[in-house]
C-alpha positions as CSV (number, residue, x, y, z in Angstrom):
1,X,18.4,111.3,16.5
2,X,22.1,111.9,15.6
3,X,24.5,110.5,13.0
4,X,26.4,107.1,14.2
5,X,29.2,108.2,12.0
6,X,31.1,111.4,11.0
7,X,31.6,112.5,7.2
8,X,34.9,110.7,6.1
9,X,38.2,112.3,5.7
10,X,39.0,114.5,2.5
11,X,41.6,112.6,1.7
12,X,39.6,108.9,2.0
13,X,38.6,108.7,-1.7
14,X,34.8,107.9,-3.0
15,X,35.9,104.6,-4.8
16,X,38.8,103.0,-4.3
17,X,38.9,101.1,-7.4
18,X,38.4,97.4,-8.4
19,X,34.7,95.7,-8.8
20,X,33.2,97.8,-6.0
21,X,31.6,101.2,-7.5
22,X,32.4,103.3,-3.5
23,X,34.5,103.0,-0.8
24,X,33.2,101.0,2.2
25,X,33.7,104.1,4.5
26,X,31.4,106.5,2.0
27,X,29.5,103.6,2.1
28,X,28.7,103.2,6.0
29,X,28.3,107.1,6.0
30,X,25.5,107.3,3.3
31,X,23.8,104.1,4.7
32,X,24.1,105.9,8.5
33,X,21.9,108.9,6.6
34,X,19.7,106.7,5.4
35,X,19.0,105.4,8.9
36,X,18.4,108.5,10.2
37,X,15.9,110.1,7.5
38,X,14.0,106.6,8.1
39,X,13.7,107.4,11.6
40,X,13.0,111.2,11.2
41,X,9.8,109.7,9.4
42,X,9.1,107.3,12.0
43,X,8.6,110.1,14.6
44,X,7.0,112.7,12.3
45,X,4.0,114.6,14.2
46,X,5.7,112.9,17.5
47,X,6.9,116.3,19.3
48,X,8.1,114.6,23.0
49,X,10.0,111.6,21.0
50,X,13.0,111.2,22.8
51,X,15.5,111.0,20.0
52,X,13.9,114.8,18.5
53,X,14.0,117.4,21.4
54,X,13.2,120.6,20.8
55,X,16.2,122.6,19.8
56,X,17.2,126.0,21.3
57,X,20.3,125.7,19.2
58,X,18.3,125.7,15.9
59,X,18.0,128.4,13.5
60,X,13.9,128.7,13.8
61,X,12.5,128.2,17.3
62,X,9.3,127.5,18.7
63,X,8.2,128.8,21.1
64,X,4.4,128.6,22.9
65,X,3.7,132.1,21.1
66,X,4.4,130.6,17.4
67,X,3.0,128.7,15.2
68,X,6.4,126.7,14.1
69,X,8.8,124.5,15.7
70,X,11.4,122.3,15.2
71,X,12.6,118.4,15.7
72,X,16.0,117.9,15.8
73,X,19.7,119.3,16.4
74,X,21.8,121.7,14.4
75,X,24.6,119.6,16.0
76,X,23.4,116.0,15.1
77,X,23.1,117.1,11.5
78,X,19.1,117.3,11.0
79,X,16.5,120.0,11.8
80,X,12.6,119.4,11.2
81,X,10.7,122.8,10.9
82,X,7.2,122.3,11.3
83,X,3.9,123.9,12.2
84,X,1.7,123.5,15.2
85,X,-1.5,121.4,14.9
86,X,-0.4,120.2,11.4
87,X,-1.6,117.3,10.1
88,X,-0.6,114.7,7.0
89,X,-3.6,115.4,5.1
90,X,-6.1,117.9,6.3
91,X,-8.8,117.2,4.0
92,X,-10.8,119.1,1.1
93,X,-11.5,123.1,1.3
94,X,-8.9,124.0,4.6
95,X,-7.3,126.4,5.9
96,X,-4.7,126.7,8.4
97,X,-4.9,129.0,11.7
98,X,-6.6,129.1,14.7
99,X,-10.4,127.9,15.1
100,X,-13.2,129.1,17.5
101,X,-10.8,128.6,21.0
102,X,-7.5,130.3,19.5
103,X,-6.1,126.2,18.8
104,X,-3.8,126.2,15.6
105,X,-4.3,123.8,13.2
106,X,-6.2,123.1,10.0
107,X,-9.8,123.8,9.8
108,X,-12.5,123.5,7.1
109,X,-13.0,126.7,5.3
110,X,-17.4,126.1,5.9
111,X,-16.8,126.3,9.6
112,X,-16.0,130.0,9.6
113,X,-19.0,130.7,7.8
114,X,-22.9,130.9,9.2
115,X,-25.8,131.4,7.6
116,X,-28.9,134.0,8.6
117,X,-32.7,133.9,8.3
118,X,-31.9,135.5,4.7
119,X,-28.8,133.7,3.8
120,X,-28.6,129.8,3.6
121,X,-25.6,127.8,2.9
122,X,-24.5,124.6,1.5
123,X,-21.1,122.4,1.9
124,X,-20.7,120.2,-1.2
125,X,-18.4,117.2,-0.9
126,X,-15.2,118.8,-2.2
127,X,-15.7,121.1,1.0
128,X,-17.0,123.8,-1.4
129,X,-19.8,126.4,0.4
130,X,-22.5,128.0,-2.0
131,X,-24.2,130.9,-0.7
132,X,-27.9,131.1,-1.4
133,X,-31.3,133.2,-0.6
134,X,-33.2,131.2,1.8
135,X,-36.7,131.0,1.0
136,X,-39.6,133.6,1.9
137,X,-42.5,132.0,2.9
138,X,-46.3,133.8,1.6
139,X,-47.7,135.7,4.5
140,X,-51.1,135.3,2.7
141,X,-51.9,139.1,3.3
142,X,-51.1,141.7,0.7
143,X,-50.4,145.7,1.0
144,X,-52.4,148.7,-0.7
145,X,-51.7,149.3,-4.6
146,X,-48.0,150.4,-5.3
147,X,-45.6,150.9,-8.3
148,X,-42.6,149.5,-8.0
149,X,-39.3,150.4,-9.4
150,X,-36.3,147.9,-9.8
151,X,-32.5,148.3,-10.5
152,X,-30.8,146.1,-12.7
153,X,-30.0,143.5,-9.7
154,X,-33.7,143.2,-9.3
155,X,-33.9,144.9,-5.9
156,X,-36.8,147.5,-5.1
157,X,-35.1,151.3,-5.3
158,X,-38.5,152.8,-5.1
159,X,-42.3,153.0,-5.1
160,X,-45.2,155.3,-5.3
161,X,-48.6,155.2,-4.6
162,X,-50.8,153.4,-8.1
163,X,-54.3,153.2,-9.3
164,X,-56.6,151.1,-12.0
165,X,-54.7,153.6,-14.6
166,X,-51.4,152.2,-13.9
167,X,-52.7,148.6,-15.0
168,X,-53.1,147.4,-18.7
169,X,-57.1,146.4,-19.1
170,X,-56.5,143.1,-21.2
171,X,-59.6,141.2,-22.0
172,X,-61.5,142.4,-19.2
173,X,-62.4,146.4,-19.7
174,X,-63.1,148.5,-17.0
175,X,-66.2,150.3,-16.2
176,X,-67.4,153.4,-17.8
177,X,-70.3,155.2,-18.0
178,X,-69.8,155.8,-21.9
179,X,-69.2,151.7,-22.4
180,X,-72.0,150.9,-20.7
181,X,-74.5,153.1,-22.6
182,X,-72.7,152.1,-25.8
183,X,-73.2,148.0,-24.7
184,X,-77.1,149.0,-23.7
185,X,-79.1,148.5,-27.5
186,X,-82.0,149.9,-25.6
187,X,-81.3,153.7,-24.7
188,X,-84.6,155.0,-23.6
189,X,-88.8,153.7,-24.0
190,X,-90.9,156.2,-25.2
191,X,-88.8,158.9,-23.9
192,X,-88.1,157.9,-20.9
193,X,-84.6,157.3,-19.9
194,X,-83.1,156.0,-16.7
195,X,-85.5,153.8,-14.5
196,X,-88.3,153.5,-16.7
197,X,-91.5,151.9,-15.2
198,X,-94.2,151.3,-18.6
199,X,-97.6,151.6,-19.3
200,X,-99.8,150.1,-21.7
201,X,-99.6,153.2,-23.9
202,X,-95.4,153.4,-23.8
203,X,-96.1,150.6,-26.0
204,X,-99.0,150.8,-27.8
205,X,-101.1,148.0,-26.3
206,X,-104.5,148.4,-26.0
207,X,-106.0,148.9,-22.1
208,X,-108.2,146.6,-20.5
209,X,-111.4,147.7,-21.4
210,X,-110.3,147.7,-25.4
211,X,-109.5,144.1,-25.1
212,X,-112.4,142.4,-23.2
213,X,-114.4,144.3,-26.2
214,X,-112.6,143.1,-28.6
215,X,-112.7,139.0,-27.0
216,X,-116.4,139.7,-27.2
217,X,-116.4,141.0,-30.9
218,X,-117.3,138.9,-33.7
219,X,-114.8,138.0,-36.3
220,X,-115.1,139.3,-40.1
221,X,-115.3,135.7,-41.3
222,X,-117.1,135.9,-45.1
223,X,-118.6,132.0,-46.0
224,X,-118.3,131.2,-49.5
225,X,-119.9,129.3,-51.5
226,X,-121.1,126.2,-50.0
227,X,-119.3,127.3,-46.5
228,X,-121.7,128.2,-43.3
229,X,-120.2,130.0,-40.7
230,X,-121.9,129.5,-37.4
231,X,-121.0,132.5,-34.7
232,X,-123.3,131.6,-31.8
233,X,-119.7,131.5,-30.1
234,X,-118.1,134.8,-30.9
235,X,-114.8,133.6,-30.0
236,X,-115.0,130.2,-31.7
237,X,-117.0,130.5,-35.0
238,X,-117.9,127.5,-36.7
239,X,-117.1,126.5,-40.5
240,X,-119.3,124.1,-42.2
241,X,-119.8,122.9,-46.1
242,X,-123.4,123.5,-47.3
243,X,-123.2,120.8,-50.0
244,X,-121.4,119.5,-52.5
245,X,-118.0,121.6,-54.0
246,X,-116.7,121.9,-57.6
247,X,-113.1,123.4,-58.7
248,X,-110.7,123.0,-61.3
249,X,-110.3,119.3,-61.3
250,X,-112.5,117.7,-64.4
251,X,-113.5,114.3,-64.3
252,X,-114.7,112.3,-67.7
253,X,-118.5,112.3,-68.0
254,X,-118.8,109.0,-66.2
255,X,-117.0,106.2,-64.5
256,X,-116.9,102.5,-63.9
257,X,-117.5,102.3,-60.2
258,X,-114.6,101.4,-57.8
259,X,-112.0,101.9,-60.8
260,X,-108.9,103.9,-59.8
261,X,-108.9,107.6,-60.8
262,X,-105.9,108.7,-62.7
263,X,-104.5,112.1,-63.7
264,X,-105.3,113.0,-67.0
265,X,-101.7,114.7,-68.5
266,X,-99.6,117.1,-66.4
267,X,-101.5,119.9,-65.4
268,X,-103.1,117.9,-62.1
269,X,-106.7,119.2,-63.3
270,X,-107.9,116.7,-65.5
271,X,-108.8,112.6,-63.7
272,X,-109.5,110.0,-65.9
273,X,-110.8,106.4,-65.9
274,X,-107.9,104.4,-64.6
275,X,-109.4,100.7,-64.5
276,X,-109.8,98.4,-61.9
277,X,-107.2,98.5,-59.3
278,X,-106.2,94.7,-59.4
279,X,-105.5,95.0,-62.9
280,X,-103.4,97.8,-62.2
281,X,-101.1,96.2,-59.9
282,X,-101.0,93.1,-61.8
283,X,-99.5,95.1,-65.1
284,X,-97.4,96.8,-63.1
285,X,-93.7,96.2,-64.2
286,X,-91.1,96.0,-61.2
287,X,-89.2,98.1,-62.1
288,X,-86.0,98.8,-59.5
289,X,-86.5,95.1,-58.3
290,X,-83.2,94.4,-56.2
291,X,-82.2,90.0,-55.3
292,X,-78.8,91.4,-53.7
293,X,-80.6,90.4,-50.8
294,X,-81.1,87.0,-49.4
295,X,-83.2,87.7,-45.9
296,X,-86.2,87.3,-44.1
297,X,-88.8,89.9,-45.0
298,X,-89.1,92.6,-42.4
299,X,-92.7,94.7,-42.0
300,X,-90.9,97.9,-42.9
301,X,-90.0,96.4,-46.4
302,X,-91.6,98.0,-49.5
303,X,-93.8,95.6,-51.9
304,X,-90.4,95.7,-54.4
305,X,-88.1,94.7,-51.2
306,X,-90.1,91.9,-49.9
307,X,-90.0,90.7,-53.9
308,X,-86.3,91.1,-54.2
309,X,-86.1,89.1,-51.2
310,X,-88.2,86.1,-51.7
311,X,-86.7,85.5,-55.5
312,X,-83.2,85.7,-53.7
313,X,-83.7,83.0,-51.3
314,X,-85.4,81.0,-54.2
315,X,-82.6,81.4,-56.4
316,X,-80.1,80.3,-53.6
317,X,-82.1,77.1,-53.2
318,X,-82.1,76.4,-56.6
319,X,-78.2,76.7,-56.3
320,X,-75.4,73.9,-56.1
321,X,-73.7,73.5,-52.8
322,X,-70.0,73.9,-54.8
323,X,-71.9,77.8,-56.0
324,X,-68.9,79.9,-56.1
325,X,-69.2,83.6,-58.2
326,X,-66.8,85.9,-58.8
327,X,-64.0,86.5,-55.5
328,X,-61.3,87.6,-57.7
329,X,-58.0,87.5,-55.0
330,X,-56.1,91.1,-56.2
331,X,-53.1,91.8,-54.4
332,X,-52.8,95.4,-52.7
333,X,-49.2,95.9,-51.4
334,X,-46.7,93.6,-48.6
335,X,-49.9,94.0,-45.9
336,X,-53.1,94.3,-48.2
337,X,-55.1,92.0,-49.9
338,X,-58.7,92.5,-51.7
339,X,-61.3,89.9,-52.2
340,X,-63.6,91.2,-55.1
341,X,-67.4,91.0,-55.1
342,X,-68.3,87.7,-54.6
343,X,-71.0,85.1,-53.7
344,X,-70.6,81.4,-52.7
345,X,-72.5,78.6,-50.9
346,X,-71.9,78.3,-47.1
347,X,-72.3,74.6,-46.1
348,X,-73.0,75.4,-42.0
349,X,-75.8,78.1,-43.8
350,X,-77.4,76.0,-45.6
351,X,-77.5,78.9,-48.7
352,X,-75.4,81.1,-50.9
353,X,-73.6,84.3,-49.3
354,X,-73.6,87.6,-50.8
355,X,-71.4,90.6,-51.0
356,X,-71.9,93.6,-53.4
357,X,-68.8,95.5,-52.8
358,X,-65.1,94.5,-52.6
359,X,-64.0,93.0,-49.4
360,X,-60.7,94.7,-48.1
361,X,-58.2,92.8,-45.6
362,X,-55.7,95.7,-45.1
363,X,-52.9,96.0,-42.0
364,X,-51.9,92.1,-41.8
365,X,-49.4,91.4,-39.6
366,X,-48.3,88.2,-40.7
367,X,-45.7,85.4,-40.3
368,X,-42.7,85.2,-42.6
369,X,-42.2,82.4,-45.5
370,X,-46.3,81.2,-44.8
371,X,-49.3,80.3,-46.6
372,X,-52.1,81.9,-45.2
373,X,-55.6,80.6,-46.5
374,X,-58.6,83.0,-47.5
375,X,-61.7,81.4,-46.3
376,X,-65.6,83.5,-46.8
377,X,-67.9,83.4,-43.6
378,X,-70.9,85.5,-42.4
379,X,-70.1,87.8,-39.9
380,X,-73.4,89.0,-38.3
381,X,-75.2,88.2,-41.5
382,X,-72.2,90.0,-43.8
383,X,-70.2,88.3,-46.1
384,X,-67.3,88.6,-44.7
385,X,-62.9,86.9,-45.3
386,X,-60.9,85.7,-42.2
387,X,-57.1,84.6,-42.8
388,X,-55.6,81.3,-41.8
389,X,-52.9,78.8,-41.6
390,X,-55.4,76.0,-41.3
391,X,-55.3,74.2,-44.7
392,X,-58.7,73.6,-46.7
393,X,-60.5,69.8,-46.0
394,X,-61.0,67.8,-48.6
395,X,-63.6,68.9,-51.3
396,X,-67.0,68.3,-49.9
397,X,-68.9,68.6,-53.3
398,X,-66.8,68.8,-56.5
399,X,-63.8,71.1,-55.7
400,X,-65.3,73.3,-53.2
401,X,-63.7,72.9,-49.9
402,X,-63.8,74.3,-46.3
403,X,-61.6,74.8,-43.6
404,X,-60.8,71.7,-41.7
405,X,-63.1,70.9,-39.2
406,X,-65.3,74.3,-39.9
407,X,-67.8,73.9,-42.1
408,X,-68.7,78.1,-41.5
409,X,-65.6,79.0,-43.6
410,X,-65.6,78.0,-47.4
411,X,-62.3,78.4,-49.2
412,X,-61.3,81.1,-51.8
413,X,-57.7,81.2,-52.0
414,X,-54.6,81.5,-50.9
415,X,-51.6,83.9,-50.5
416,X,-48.0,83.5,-49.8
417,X,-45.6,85.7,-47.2
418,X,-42.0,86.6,-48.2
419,X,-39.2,85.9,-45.8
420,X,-40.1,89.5,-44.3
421,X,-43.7,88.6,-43.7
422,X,-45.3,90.5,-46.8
423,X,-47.7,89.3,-49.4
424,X,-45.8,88.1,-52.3
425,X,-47.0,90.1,-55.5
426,X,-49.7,87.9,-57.5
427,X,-52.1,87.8,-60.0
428,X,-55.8,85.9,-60.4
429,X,-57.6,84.2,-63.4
430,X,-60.6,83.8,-61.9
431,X,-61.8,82.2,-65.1
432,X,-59.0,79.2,-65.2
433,X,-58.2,79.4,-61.7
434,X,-54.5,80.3,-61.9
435,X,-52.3,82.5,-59.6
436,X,-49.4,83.6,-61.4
437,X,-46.4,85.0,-58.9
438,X,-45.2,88.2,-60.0
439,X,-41.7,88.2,-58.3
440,X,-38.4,87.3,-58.8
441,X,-38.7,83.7,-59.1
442,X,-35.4,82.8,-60.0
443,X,-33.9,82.0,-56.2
444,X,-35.3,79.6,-53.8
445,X,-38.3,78.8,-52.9
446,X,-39.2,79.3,-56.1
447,X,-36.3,77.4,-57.4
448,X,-37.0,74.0,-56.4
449,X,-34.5,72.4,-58.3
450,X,-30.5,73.3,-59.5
451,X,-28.9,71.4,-61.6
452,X,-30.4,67.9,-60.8
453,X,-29.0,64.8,-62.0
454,X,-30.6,61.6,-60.5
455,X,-31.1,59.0,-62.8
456,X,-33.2,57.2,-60.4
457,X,-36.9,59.2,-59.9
458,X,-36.9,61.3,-57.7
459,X,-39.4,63.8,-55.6
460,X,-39.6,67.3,-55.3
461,X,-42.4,68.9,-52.8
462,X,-43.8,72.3,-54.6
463,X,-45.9,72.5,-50.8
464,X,-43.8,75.4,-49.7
465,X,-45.3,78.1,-52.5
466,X,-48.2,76.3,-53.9
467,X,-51.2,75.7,-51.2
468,X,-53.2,72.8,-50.6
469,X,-55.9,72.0,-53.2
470,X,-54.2,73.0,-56.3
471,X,-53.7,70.3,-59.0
472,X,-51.3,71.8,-61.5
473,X,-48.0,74.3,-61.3
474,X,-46.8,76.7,-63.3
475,X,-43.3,75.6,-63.9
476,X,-40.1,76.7,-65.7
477,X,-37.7,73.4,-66.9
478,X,-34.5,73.9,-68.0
479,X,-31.9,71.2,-69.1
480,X,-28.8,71.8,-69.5
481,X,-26.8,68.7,-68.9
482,X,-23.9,68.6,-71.4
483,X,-25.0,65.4,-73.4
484,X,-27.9,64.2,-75.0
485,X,-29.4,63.2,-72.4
486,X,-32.9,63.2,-71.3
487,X,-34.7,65.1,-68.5
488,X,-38.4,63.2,-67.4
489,X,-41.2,64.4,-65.4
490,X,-44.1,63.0,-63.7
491,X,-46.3,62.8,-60.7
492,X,-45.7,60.0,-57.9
493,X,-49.3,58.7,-58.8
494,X,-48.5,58.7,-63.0
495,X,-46.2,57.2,-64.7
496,X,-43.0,55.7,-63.2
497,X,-39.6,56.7,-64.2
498,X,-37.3,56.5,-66.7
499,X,-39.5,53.6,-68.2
500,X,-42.8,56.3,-68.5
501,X,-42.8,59.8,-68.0
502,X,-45.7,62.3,-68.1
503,X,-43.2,64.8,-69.9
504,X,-39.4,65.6,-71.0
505,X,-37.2,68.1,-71.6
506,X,-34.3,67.6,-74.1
507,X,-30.8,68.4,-73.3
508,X,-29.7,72.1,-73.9
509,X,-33.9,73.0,-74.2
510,X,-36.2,74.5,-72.1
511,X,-40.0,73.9,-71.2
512,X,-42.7,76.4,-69.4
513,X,-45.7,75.3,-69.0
514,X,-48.6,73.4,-66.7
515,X,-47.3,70.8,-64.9
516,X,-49.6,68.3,-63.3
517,X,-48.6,67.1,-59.2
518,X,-49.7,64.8,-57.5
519,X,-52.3,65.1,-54.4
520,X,-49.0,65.8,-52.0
521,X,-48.1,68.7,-54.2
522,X,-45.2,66.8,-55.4
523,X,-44.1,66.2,-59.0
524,X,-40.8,63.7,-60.2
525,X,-38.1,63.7,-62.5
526,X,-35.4,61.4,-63.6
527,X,-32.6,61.4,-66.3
528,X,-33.0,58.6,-69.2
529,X,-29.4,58.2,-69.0
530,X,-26.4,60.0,-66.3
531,X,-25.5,63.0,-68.0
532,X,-21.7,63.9,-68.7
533,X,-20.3,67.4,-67.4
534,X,-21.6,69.1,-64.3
535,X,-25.0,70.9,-65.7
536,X,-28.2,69.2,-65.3
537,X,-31.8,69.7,-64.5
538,X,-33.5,73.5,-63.4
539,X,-36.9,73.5,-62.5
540,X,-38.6,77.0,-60.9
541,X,-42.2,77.3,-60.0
542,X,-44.1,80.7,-61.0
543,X,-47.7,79.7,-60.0
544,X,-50.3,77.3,-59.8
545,X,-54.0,76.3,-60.7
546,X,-56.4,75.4,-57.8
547,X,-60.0,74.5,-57.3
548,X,-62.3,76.0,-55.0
């Protein structure tokens, strides 16, 4: 391919001036170039194109016994040197020369490698070859005994002929003569060393003769007094009493027949009279008697048992069916609560359920911003305490209640989860039946009421931190409205407001104290009068009292 234009005269000039930046006939030229380098492209790798013959005229030839060549004319302006077999992109890892027939061109650098029975290799996928040993299989047979010596590649450089003395024992010790004599406790028998083979006189023993005379011998056996010792049976003598015995023990001069005998003092010689039996064991004091215990008597049971037993399921008979004793709820930490030692009357039992020692409720996993209800059972005859949601029934006999609709579980408290799921911090007066929160109780839900001012009565549910079957809160009243007026409180069932209250709180006073609620858990308030300014009515709950 050859220029369509020549290279304009020296004297045409580049611009020519005006709005157009070159001269149209630099123009044509440098577009003509353009052309042609466009077309040079075209054919690239095209060696027979008609418009790039090989040129004899250039200043590189190729020739069939090269590896270059060349498009293009020195006369037409262009010239192309390129090599034989080459390629645009010849991939990862090549090089370029002739492959496995003599061909030039670009081949990987993996193909002029080859691998050996010792030797393996690998061709990543940048083209990269790693060399590597190639695996030696275990023949399963082994050599003689040999010491080996390495160089610092590893590789054997020598070896020599070893023995057990080359080899460190470890825990296992060799064999010798001197270890096993010093292991052996028993070195020789009467002398005799090596394979010994006894007699009866190596040891002592008497011979066969001596000891059928001395099975047939009788026995130095002396009777005393009172003792007969027949013989008529060498080997098996007989030993009788003659009569009647005496020793150290000394009795009173007489007795009163069938009365027990008793020692007389401490020395365990002397007996006395101890009186008729029945009297004994009807003055006898019971001491150690035990009514823990409220079962059926077992056969194995001691006289004392079998009495601590009986008077225990007496006295829980003779027991109401509210009977609640001690139970004292006592917080432990977020996930722990104990229920102290307690007893109370189990309606689906029929009697009153006992247990000694503190019950523990440790590792709750439990929902946040609950109450969960503590209710007693028997588990497999063991007082036992389950947790619940389930609210308490109704009372069935004064304030005692039970779950609803499980007459097995009778109520002894409650306890109340934080909004991270732990236990909130509480004490119990068993006595008065009060829980008193020992937290912060100034946010909610302990603040149930901020700066109220309805003048109309109005509700406020305490059923969020006080559980179902109390009858009284613990509550913290503040009034702070700006005037004189008048904070009232009641329960929905007392007196209505503003016309009757139950209680009241004067303006800029406060008031802690037990406030009565009705059976909702619910308690009221009103103002006597709209109060000026923008403070009003506080009220915070910090326990409650509950039956159960």
């Amino acid at each position: 391919m050859s220029l369509k234009t020549d290279l304009p005269g020296y004297r045409q000039a580049v611009a020519e001036g005006g709005s157009a930046p070159i001269s149209r006939a630099y123009y044509v030229y440098l577009q003509n170039i353009a052309t042609t380098v466009d077309g040079l492209s075209a054919a690239s790798g095209n060696a027979t194109a008609p418009e790039l013959p090989i040129s004899e005229n250039a200043n590189v030839v190729g020739a069939s016994g090269f590896s270059v060549y060349t498009q293009g004319t020195l006369k037409n302006g262009i010239v192309r040197v390129l090599l034989m077999g080459d390629t645009q992109n010849p991939g990862n890892t090549q090089y370029y020369g002739s492959g496995p027939t003599g061909e030039r061109g670009w081949y990987a650098v993996s193909d002029a490698l080859d691998s050996t029975t010792n030797i393996t290799l690998s061709v990543g996928a940048d083209g990269v070859t790693t060399f590597d040993l190639a695996d030696l299989a275990n023949s399963g047979t082994g050599a003689a005994l040999v010491k080996l010596t390495r160089d610092s590649k590893g590789r054997i450089s020598g070896t020599s002929s070893a023995s057990t003395s080359d080899l460190a024992e470890g825990s296992n010790l060799y064999f010798t003569n001197a270890r096993a004599a010093a292991a052996s406790p028993v070195q020789s028998v009467n002398g005799k060393t090596g394979t010994v083979s006894l007699t009866a006189s190596d040891v002592g023993a008497a011979t066969t003769a001596q000891g059928a005379k001395a099975d047939s011998a009788v026995q130095s056996i002396v009777a005393g007094t009172g003792i007969s010792v027949d013989v008529t049976d060498p080997q098996n003598p007989v030993v009788s009493t003659t009569g009647s015995g005496s020793g150290d023990v000394v009795g009173p001069a007489s007795a009163t027949d069938s009365d027990v005998a008793l020692f007389d003092g401490t020395t365990g010689k002397l007996l006395k009279d101890g009186g008729s039996l029945g009297a004994a064991v009807r003055t006898a004091v019971l001491t150690g008697l035990s009514t823990a215990t409220s079962a059926v008597i077992a056969a194995t049971d001691t006289v004392l048992g079998a009495l601590g037993k009986l008077q225990a399921q007496i006295t829980d008979n003779l027991l109401p069916s509210d009977f609640i004793a001690g139970g004292q709820l006592v917080w432990v930490n977020g996930t722990a609560v104990t229920v102290r030692a307690c007893a109370f009357y189990v309606p689906s039992l029929g009697k009153v359920l006992r247990s000694g020692t503190d019950i523990a409720k440790t590792g709750l996993s439990l929902s946040a911003s609950t109450m969960y209800y503590l209710y007693g059972y028997s588990n497999a005859g063991t007082a036992d305490v389950e947790l619940s949601t389930t609210a308490p029934a109704i009372p069935y006999s004064g304030s005692a209640r039970c779950k609803i609709g499980d007459n097995s579980r009778r109520f002894l408290g409650a306890v109340l989860t934080d909004s991270g799921g732990s236990i909130t911090s509480f004490s119990h007066a068993v006595a008065q039946g009060r829980i008193d929160y020992r937290t912060n109780i100034g946010p909610t839900p302990f603040r149930v009421l901020s700066n109220g001012r309805a003048t109309t009565e109005t509700s406020l549910s305490l059923a969020a931190i006080i559980p179902t079957g109390s009858t009284h809160a613990v509550a913290f009243m503040y009034n702070s409205s700006d005037t004189t007026q008048t904070a009232l409180f009641s329960a929905s069932d007392g007196a209505s407001l503003p016309s009757g209250f139950e209680g009241f709180v004067a303006s800029g006073t406060q008031l802690s104290g037990v406030v009565r609620m009705d059976a909702s858990l619910a308690i009221t308030y009103a103002y006597q009068g709209a109060p000026a300014g923008s403070n009003g009515f506080t009220v915070r709950i910090g326990g409650y009292i509950f039956g159960r």
